[in-house]
Structures are given as structure tokens and as C-alpha cells.
BAZADREN-507871 format. One record per residue: y, x, z of N, C-alpha, C in turn. Coordinates in steps of 0.001 Angstrom, whole numbers, padded with zeros to 6 digits, always signed. Atoms other than C-alpha are relative to their C-alpha. Example, Ala and Ser with C-alpha at 12.3 -4.5 7.8 and 13.67 -1.06 7.14 Angstrom:
-001190+000890+000000-004500+012300+007800+001200+000900+000000-001190-000820-000060-001060+013670+007140+001090-000770+000730
***
This chain:
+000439+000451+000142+016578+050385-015143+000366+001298-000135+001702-000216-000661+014989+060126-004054+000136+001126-000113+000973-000928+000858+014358+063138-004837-001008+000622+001412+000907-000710-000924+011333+063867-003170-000424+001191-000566+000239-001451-000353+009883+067442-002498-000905+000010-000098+001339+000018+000053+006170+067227-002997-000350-000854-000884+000944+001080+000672+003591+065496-005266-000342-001155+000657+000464+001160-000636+002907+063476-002358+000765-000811+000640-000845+001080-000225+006440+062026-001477-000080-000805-001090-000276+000717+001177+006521+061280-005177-000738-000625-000644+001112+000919+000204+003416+059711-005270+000192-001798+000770-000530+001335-000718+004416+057487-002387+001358-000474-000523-001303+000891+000076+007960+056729-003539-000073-000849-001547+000223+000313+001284+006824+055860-007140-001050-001617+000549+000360+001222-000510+004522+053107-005085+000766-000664+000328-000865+001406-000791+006833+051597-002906+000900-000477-001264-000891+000917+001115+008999+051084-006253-000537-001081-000539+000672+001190+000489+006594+049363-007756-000526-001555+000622+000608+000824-001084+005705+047349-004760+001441-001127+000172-001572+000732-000556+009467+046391-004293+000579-001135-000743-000223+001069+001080+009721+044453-007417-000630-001392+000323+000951+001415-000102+008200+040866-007005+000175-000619-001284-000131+000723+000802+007421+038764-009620+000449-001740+000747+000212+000488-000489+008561+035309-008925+000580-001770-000644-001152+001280+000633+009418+031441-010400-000047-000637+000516-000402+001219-001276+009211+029659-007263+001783-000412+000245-001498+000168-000329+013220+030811-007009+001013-000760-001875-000380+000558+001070+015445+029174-008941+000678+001105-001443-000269-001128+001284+016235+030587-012914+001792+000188+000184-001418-001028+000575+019313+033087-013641+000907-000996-000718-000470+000445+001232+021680+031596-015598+001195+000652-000545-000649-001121+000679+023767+033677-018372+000183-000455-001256+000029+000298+001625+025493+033453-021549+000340+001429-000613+000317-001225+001334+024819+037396-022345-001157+000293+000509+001177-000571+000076+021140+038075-022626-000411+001372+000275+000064-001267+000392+020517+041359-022555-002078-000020-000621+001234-000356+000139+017521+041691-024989-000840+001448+000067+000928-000762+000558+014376+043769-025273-000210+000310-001286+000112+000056+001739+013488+042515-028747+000746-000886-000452-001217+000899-000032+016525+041102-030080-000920-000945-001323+000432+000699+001091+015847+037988-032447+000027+000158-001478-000471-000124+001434+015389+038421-035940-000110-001098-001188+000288+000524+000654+015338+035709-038060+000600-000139-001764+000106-000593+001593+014461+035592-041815+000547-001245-000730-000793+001414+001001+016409+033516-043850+000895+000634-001247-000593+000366+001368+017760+032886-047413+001561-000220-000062-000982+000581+000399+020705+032081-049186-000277-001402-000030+000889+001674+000171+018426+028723-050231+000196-000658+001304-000017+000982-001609+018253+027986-046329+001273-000057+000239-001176+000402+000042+021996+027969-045959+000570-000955-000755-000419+001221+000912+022419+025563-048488+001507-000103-000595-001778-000405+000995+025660+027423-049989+000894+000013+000638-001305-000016-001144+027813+027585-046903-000952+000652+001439+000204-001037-000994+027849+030096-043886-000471-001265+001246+000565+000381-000854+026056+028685-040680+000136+000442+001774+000202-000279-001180+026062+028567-036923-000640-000662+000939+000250+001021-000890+024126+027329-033745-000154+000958+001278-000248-000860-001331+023649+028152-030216-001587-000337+000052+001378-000528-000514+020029+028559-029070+000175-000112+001582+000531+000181-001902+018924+027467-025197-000792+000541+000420+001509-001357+000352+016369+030329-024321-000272-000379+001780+000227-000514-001352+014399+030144-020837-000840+001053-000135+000711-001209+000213+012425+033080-020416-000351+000374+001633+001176-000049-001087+009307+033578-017691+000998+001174+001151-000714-001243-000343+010122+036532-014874-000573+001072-000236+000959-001197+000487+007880+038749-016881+001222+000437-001080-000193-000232+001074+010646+038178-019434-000285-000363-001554+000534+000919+001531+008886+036152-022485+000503-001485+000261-000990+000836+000044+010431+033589-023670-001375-001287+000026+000249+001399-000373+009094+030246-022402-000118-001233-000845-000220+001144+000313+010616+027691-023995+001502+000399-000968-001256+000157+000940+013719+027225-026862+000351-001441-000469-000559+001544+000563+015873+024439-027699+001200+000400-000637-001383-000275+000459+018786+024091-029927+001234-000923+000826-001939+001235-001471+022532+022902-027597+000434+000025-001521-001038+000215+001157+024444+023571-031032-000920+000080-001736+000744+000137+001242+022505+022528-034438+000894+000873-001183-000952-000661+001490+023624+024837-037683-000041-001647-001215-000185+001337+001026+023211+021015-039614-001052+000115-000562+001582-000101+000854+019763+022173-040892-001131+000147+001085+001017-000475-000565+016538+021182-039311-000571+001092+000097+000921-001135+000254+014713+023607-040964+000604+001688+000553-000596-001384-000257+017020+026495-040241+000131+000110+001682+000362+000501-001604+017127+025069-036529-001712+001068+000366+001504-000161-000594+013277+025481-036091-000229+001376-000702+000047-001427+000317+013488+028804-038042+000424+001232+000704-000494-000666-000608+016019+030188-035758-000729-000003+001476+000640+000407-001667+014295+028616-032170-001615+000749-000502+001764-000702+000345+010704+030693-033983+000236+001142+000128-000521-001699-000131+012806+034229-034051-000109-000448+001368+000161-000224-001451+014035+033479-030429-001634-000042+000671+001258-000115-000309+010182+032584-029436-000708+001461-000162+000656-001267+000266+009151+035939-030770+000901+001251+000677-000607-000928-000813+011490+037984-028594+000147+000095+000844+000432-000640-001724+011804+039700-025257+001370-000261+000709-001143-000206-000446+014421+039613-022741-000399+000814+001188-000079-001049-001315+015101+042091-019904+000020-001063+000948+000133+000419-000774+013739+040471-016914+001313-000150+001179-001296-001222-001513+016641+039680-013834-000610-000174+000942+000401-000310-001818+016374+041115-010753+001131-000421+000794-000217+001224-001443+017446+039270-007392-000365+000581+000734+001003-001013-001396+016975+041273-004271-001148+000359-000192+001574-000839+000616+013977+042982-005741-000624-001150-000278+001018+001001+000609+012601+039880-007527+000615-000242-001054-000138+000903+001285+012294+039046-010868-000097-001995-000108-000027+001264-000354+013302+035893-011167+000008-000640-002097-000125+001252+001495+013101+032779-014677+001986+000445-000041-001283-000254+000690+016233+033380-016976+000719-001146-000708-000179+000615+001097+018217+030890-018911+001485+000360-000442-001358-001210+000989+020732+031948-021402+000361-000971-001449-000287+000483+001211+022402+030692-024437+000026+001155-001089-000550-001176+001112+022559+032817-028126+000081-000738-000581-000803+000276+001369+024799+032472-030629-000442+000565-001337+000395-000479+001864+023673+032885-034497+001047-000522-000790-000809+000061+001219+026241+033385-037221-000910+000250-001406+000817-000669+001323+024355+033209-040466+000953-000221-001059-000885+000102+001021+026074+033897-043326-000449+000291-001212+000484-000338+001213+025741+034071-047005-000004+001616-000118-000233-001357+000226+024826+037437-048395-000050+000540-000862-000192-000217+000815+026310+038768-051166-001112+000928-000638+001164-000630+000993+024567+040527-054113-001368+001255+000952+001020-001024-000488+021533+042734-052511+000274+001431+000088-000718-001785+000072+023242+046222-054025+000856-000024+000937-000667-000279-001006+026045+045453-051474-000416-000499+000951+000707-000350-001598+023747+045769-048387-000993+000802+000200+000567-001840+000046+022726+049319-047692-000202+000111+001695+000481-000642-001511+020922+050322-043832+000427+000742+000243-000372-000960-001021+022173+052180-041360-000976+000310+001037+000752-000291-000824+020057+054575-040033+000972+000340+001496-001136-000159-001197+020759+056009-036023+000315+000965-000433-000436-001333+000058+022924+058694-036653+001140+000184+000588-000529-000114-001160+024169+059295-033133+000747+001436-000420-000744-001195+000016+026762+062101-032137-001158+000754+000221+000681-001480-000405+024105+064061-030715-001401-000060-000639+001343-000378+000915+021221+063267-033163+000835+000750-000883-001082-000576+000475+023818+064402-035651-000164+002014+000493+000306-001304-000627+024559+067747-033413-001343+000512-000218+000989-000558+000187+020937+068128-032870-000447+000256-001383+000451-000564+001427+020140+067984-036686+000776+001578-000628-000893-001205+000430+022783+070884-037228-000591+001252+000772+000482-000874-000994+020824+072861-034774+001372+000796+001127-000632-000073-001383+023856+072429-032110-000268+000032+001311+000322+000055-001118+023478+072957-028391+000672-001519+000043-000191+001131-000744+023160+069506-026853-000651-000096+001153+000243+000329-000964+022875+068151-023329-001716-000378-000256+001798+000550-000093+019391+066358-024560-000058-000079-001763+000566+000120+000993+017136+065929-027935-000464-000987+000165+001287+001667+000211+015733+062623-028954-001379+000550-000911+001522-000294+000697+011908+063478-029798+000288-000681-001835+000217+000607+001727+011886+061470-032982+001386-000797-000146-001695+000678-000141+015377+059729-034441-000747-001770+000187+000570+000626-000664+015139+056626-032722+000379-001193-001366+000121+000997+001129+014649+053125-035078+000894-001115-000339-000958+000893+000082+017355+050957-036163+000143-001393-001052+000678+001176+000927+016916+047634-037563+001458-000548-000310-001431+000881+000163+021071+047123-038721+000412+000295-001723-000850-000062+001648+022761+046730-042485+001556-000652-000083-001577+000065-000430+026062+046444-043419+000673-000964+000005-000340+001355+000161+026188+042891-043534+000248-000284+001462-000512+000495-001132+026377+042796-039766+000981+000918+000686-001240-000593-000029+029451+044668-039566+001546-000725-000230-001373+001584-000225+031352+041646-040502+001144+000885-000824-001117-000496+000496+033419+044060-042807+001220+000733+000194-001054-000973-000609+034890+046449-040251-000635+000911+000215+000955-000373-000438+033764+049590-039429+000174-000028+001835-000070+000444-000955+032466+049503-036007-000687+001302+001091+000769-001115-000651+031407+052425-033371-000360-000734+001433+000417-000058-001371+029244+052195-029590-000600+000920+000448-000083-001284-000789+029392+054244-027142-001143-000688+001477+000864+000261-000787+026697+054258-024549-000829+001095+001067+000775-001102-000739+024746+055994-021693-001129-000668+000976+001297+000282-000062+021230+056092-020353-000224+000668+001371+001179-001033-000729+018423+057614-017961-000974+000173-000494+001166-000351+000123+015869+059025-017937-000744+000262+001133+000349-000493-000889+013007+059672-016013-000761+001793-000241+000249-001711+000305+010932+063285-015425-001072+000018-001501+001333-000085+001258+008303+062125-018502+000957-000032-001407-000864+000198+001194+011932+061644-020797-000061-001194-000548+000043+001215+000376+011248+058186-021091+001880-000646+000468-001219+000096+000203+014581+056556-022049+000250-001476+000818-000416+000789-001157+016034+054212-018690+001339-000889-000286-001419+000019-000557+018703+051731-018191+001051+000346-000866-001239-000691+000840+020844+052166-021441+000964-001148+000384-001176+001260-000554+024046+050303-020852+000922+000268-001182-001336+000164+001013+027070+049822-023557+001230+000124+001142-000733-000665-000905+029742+051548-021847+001620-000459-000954-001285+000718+000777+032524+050459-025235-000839-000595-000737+000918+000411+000924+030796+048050-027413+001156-000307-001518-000145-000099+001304+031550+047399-030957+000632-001120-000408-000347+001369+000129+032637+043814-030675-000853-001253-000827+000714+000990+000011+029589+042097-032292-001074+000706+001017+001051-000392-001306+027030+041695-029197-001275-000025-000943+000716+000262+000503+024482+041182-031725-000245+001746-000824-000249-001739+000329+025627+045306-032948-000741+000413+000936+000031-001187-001140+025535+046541-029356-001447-000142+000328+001126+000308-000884+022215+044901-028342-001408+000299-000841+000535-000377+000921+020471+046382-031524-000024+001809+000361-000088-001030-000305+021782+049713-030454-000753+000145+001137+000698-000402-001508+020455+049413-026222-001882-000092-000885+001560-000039+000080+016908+048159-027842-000614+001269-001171+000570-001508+000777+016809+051475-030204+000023+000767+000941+000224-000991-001326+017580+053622-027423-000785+000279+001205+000686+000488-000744+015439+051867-025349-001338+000233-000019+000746-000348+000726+012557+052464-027379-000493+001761-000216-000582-001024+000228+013440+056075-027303-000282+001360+001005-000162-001177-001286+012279+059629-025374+000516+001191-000276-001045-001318-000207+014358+062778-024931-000735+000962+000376-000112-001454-000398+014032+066539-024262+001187+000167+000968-000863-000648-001028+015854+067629-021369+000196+001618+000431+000224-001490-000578+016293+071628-020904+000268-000206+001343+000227-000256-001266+015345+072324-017250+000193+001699+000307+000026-001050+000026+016174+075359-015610-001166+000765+000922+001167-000351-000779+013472+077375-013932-000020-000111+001596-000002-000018-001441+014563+076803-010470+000300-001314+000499-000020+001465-000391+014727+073152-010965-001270-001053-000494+001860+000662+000200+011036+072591-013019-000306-000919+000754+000691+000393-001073+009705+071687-009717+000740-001543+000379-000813+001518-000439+011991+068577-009019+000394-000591-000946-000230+000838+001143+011849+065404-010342+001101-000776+000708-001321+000236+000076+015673+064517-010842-000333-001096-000961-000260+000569+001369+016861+061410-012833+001263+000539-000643-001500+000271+000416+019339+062035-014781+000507-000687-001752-000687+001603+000603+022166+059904-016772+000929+000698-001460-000521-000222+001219+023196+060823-020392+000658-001016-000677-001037+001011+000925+025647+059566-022807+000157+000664-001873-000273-000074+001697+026094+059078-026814+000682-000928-000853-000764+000768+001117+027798+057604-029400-000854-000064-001377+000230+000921+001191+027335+055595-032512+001070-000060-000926-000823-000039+000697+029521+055266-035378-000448-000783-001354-000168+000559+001019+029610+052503-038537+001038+000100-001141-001108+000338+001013+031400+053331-041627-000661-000791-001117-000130+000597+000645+031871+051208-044081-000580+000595-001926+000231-001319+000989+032040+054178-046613-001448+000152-000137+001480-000822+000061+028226+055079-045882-000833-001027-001255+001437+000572+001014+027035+052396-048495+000855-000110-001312-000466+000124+001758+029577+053466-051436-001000+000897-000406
***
């Protein structure tokens, strides 16, 4: 998620890609119990909506072959309507990575898991921005393989750390415009709900590539790698 020699192979091979894809929900839907989102779910909830004890349910997601989510049902109830229809309104508002099927996008269905849990006093839950190995490097004004244009956006706190610290390791593409391809979790962190926060920041995300002058002319993809790192420490 070639290398032609001219503007005008790479005109044509950039068609036939696009051509190769089909959209399609005549075939029958995917079925998966790891999602891989776009826009992972976020839902907003209280201590009040827990009703004084930690929470869980599973979520039934179909999702079109564009990728938007269709339809939601709850398979496993957290014991609260309301927190039910709160959680099945996040999934509604999020994306999933379309699958492909011999070059067709095909209907998805998938289960997610939500752990909600109480959350202690407000002072102990402090954000974690990205502060990758090689954003990191690059801020020190280190030679790195690539630059991320802007530091890319991270929507995690230390409440979903579950009280360990936790690092992911990951690698990407790109194409020749630095638009950020195809990130994959290469070691993940052990909550999927971590790692899949990390692919949709990266995802989001375009690079600097130094080119050398005798390669300008050709558009190469190529496949980078970075790391992540959670301490625990970062919110004494």
C-alpha cells in the first residue's frame, strides 16, 4: 500500500494501477478479527458512563469496499446500553483499510475489542507526543535515511499503556511525491489498539528523501523503517 524510464511509461503505469483495482460488493465480505484501521475509533467516555467498574465489549463492524463503515452491532455488550450505542457511534465514525482480493476491493467484516477502564485522577494522564528514533535524530540535526516534513500527529496518553512501558517498531513506503505508503508493524507493542494508533500517524505522514543527482530522474519506491518508544517516566 516498475521503474519506468520516461514520463510516458510512468504516466501509463500509474494508469493501469489505478485501473487494476476494482471496486466491488457483488463478492462475498472479508472476514477478520484484526482490522487494520485508517481512523482508529475513538470513543468519549466518562468515569459516570462506567458506572464505577472497568468495562468491555466486542463491536461487529462491516465496512463498504470503499472502506466506510456500513453497519455496527454489538456480539459482546459492556452491560451498559448507553455505553454500547456510544461505543457502536465511535466505530461508525471510522475508516478501515479497504481488502484487496485479486485486485478487488472487496466488503469487510471484523470484530473490535474495547477495554474501557476507569481513569485515575486527570494529573496522572500526560500525552505522548511522536517522538520517533529518527524524528528524535532529525531534531538533533543528525544524518538520517529520511525527514518527516512536519512531526507526524499522535492521538495516545499514558493510560493506554496499561502501565508498562511499551515500544513499536515499524517500516513504510513511499512514493516519488514522499507521500507515506504501506506502513506495517514489523514488532508491535502488545496493545493492537497502541500499534494501530502508531500505522494511522505514519500514515498520515510525508518524508524528505535525499536523492542523488544521478538518480533525480527515476521514480524509485522506496521502503523505510523507525521506531517508537513509551516510557512510563515521560509523565513524572
Amino acid at each position: 500500500m516498475c521503474l519506468p524510464f520516461s514520463t510516458v511509461y510512468s504516466a501509463q503505469s500509474k494508469a493501469t494501477k489505478q485501473l487494476a483495482v476494482q471496486k466491488s460488493a457483488a463478492l462475498p465480505a472479508h472476514l477478520t478479527t484484526r482490522i487494520q484501521w485508517t481512523k482508529f475509533p475513538s470513543p468519549n467516555y466518562k468515569n459516570e458512563d462506567l458506572k464505577e467498574q472497568n468495562r468491555s465489549a466486542i463491536i461487529r463492524i462491516y465496512a463498504d469496499e470503499t472502506g466506510n463503515i456500513s453497519n455496527a452491532s454489538v456480539q459482546e455488550s459492556t452491560g451498559l446500553t448507553h455505553l454500547d450505542n456510544l461505543l457502536v457511534q465511535a466505530v461508525r465514525e471510522a475508516h478501515v483499510k479497504p481488502h484487496i482480493e485479486n485486485d478487488t476491493a472487496t466488503p469487510l467484516i471484523g470484530y473490535q475489542t474495547f477495554n474501557l477502564k476507569l481513569s485515575q485522577d486527570d494529573a496522572e494522564i500526560c500525552p505522548y507526543p511522536f517522538e520517533s528514533k529518527n524524528w528524535q535524530a532529525q531534531q538533533q540535526n543528525r544524518k538520517t535515511p529520511f525527514t518527516y516534513r512536519t512531526q507526524p500527529q499522535l492521538d495516545i496518553d499514558s493510560d493506554l499503556l496499561n502501565g508498562h512501558n511499551r515500544a513499536v517498531k515499524f517500516n513504510f513506503k513511499v512514493n516519488k511525491h514522499g507521500d507515506v505508503k504501506k506502513v506495517k508493524v514489523t514488532q508491535g507493542s502488545g496493545i493492537y489498539a497502541l500499534d494501530q494508533k502508531i500505522v494511522q500517524a505514519v500514515s498520515n505522514s510525508q518524508i524528505n528523501v535525499k536523492r542523488t543527482a544521478s538518480t533525480l530522474w527515476m521514480y524509485k519506491k522506496s521502503s523505510f523503517k523507525d521506531e517508537i518508544k513509551f516510557d512510563l517516566t515521560h509523565c513524572e
